[in-house]
N, C-alpha and C positions, 0 to 999 in steps of 0.2 A: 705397452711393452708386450709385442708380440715373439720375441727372441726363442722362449720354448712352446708355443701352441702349434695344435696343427690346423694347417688351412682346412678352412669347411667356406661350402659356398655364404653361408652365416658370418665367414671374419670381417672383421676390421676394414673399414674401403677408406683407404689412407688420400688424402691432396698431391696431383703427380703433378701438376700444373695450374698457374693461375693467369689467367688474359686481363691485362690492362689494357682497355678503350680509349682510343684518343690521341690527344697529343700527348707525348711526355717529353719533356725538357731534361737538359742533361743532370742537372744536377737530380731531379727528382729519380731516373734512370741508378744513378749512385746510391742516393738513397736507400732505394729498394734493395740493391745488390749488398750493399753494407747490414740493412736490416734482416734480409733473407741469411749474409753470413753468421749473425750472431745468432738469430734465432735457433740454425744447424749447430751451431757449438753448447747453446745450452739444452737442446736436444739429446747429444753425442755425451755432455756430461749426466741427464737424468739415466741413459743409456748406460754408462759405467756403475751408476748408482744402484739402478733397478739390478744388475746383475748379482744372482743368487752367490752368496759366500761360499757355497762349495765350487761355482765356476770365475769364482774374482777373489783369488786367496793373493798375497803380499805378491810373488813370481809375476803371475796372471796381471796384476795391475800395474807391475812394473814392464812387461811386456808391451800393455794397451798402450802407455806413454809414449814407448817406444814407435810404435805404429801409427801413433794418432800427429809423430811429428817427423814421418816419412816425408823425406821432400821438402822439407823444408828447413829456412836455416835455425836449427835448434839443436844445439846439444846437450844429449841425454846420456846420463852416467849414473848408476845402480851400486848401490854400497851395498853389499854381501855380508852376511853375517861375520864373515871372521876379520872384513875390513873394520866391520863399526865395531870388533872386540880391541883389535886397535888404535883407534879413532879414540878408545873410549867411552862411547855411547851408552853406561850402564842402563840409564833409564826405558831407552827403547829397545833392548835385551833384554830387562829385566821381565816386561809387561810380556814378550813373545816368548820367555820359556816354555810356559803350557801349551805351546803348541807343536805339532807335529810338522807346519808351516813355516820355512824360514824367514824371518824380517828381509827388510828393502829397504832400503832408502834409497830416494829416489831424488836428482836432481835435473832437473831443465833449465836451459838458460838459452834466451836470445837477443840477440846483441844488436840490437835498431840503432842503439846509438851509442857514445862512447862516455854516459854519464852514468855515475853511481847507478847501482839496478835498484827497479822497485823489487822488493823481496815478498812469495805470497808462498805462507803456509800453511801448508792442508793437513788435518788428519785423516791419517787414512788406517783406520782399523775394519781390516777386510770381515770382520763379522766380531761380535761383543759378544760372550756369554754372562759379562760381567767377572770372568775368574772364577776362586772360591769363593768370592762373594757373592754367587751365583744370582745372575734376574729370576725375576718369578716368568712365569708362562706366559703373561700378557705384556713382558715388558721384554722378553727377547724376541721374539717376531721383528722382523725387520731390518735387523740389527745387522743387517748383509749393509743397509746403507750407514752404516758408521763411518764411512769410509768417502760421504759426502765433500767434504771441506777438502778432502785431496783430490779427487776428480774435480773439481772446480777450481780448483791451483792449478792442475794439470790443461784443463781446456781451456781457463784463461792466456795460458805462456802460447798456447798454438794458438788461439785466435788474435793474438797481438801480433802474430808474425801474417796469419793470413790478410791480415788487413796492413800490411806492412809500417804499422805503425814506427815511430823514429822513436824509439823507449828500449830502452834495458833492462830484460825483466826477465826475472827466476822462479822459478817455484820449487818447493822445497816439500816431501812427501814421506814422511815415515809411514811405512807401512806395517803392519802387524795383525796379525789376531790375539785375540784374549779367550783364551781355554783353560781350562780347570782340570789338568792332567797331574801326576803323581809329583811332577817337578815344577810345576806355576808357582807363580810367585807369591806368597802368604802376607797375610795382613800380619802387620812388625817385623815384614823383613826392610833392608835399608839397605837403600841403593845409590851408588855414587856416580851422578849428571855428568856429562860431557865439562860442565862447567866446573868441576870439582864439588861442589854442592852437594852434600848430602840427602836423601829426602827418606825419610820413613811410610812407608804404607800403610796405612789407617784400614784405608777398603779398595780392596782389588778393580772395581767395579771404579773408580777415580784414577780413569788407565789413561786416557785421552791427553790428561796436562802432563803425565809425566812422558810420553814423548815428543808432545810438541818443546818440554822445556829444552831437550835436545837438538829440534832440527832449530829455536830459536838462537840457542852458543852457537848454532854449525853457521847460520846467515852471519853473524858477525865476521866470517871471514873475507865476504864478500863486497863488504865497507858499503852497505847499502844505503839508501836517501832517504828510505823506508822501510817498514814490515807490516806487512799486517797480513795477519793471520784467523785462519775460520776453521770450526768446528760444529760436530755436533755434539755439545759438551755437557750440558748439563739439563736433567729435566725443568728444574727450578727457573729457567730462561723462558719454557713454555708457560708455567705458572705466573712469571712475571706478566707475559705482554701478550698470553694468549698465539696464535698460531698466524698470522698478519704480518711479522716483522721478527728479524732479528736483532738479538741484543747486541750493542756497540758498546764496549770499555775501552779507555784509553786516559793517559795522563794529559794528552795534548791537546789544549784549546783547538789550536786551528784545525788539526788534524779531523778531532771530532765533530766543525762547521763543516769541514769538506768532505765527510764521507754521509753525514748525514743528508747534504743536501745534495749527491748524487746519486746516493740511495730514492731519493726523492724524484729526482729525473728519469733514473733505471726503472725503478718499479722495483728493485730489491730495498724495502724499505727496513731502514734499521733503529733500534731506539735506544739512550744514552744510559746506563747507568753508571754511579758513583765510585771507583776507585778509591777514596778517602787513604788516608796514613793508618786513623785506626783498625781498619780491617786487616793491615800487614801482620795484630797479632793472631790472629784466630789463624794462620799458616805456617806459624815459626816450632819448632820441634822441642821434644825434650830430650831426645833419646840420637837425633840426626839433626839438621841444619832447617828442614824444615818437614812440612807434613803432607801428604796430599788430600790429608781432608782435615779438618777438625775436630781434634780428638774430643771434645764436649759435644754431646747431642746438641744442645743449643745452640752454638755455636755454627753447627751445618747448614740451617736454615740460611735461607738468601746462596744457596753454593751460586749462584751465577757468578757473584762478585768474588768468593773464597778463590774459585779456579782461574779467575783472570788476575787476581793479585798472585797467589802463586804464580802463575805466567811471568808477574812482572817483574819475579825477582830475577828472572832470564832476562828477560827485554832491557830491563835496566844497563843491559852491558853492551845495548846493541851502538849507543851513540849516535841514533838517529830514534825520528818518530816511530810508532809502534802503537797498532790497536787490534785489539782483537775481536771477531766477530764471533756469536756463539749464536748458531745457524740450527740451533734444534727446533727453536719453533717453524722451522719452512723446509725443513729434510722434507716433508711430502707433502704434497699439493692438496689442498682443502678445495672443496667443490666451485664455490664462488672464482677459482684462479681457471676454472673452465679447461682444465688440461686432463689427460686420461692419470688415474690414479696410480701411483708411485711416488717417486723421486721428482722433483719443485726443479731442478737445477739452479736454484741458488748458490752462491751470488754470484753466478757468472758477468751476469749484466752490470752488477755493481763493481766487480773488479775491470771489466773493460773500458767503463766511460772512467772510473780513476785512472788505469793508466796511460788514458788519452790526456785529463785533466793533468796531471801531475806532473810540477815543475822540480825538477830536484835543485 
């Protein structure tokens, strides 16, 4: 990520070209062409990723969508603050009060074919301070890429059109920052979901489920065949499974054969955990309808699972399948993945071979 250096004879000597010897045969010729497009696309999303949060705020990234689906047939529409006060949106208002940045919501859609869309949503929280429940030093750094899971919603909707694939597919972007200003949002204050849902905030810093639970009521209008949604949600995901894989939650069998074992093909690999009925209580309220963390210290432990049942009390309303990916252990590239250090552009790769795979 060379976007702010300055050139010295010493920069970066980037690949402008590569010669294949020989014969090639057409398909192989396709091949290449399709491989070299994806590649550029999860490029284009570590590229949104890597950008620093005072040059990629809610505006700025709704912008990039914009730009990134020039020319092509995708329509892109931006929900403005005072639309989603109408909309209803309390949850992803709630989290963007403290900021001097106004929220986005961001929607893309393209229309390959004329059946139910695959629905992909991102979180996009343009930089985390955690709120007033402020991170510590070593845990804000980087936090410019919170905002992962919506760049990779965002580049998979243009590279299904680049590859003119026959699929109907949306993506869905709340955008926000989380700041700790005189008016942010306080741990016990309670805020009312697009879904009517009540939720109380336990801890500021548990900002990410409360706007995905938003743009997940907003995809039910779309009557989708799917959802599935990615984040960089929880640290407890990296303590699960290590930095290799992302976590996959879902209530549905096939759902979770099928993303597992594309994950397996992409190279975005993901790993299963448990959903169960009894974890529904460690998210239910006393004070609101439900909570965004668990108000028992014990009870917090394992958040991977706490923040995807949360989720699911959204998803529950979509009427189609729904899984969620929690993309924190692969937000950035570990040495062995041989890529220059930043942003992983996960799961790009895994959302394009599902939406080539996927029959609605």
């Amino acid at each position: 990520f060379t976007a702010f250096k300055t050139a010295t004879p010493d920069s970066a000597v980037f690949v402008e070209e590569v010669l294949i010897c020989g014969t090639t045969p057409k398909d192989m010729r396709e091949g290449f062409r399709i491989g070299q497009t994806v590649g550029e696309a999860v490029n284009a999303c570590r590229l949104l990723a890597n950008t620093p949060g005072g040059d990629m705020t809610p505006s700025i990234l709704a912008k990039a969508a914009k730009t990134a689906a020039k020319g092509l047939p995708i329509t892109v529409k931006v929900l403005t603050k005072k639309e989603m006060q109408k909309e209803g949106m309390g949850a992803v208002l709630g989290v963007a009060k403290g900021s001097s940045e106004e929220p986005a919501f961001i929607t893309m859609e393209y229309k390959g074919s004329n059946d139910a869309p695959i629905v992909l949503v991102g979180k996009g929280v343009t930089f985390d301070s955690g709120g007033l429940n402020i991170k510590t030093e070593g845990h804000m750094y980087e936090m410019h890429m919170d905002m992962s899971g919506g760049a990779a919603a965002i580049t998979a909707v243009v590279l299904a059109a680049k590859l003119k694939l026959k699929k109907h597919v949306v993506a869905l972007v709340p955008a926000v920052e989380n700041m700790s200003a005189s008016n942010a949002l306080r741990p016990g204050d309670i805020l009312k979901s697009l879904s009517g849902q009540t939720i109380e905030v336990i801890d500021t810093d548990a900002e990410g489920r409360l706007i995905l639970a938003d743009a997940l009521t907003y995809a039910k209008r779309y009557k989708p065949s799917v959802v599935l949604d990615t984040a960089t949600l929880t640290g407890s995901s990296i303590s699960a499974v290590g930095m290799r894989a992302s976590v996959l939650l879902t209530r549905d069998e096939a759902l979770a054969g099928e993303v597992s074992r594309l994950g397996e093909e992409s190279g975005d690999y993901v790993w299963r955990l448990p959903l169960w009925d009894e974890y529904e209580e460690n998210i239910k309220g006393t004070f609101a309808d439900l909570v965004n963390l668990p108000e028992s210290k014990s009870m917090q432990k394992g958040d991977v699972i706490n923040a995807a049942m949360f989720l699911w009390q959204f998803a529950k309303e979509l009427g189609c399948p729904w899984a969620h990916i929690d993309m924190a252990p692969r937000m950035t590239a570990i040495p062995t993945d041989k890529l220059a250090k930043g942003a992983a552009g996960t799961p790009v790769r895994l959302f394009i071979r599902f939406i080539e795979a996927w029959n609605s």
